[in-house]
N, C-alpha and C positions, 0 to 999 in steps of 0.2 A: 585422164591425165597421168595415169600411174600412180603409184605408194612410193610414196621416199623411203629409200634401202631400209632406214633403221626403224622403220615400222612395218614393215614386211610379218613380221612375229606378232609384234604388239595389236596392231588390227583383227586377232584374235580374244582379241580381254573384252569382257563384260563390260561395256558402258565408252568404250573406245573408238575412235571416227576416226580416221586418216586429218593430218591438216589439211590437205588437198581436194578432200572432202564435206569441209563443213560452210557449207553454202548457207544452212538456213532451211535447208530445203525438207527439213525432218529428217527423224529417224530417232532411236535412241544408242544404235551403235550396240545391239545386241545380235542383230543377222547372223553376223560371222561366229559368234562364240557358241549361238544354238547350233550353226551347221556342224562347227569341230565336235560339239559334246554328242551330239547324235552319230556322225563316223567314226571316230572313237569310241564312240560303245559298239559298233558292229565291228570293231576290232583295224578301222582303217587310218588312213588321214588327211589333210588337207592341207593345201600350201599354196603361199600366194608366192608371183614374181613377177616383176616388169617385164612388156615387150619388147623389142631392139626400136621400134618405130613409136612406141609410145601405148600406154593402156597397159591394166594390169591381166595376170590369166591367173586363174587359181587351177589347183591340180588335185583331183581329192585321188587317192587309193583304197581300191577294197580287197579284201583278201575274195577269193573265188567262191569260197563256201559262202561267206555272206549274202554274193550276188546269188548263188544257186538258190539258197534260201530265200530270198527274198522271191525269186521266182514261184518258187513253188507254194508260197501262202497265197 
């Protein structure tokens, strides 16, 4: 259904759901806050934004050396 604009950010906080999201269906609303803390420590980052048709897309960035490294362990 997508993230209403003024949660776009906030959907990254520890213990936080989308209202558009809280079906009942579980969760605790921690996903998104372990993905940012994990990209952000390889020096990247991650960003959500609505479709033009509907549904949301996240966007994560990494710097090159991190993906190189990761490659080569």
């Amino acid at each position: 259904p997508g993230i209403p604009e003024n949660e776009l950010e906030e959907i990254f906080g520890k213990f936080i759901q989308s209202t558009r999201t809280k079906t009942g269906a579980g969760g605790t609303g921690l996903g998104l806050a372990i993905c940012r803390e994990i990209i952000e420590a390889h020096g990247g980052t991650i960003t959500a934004a609505n479709r033009p048709g509907g549904g949301a897309v996240f966007e994560v960035l990494m710097p090159m050396e991190a993906v190189l490294e990761a490659h080569a362990a």
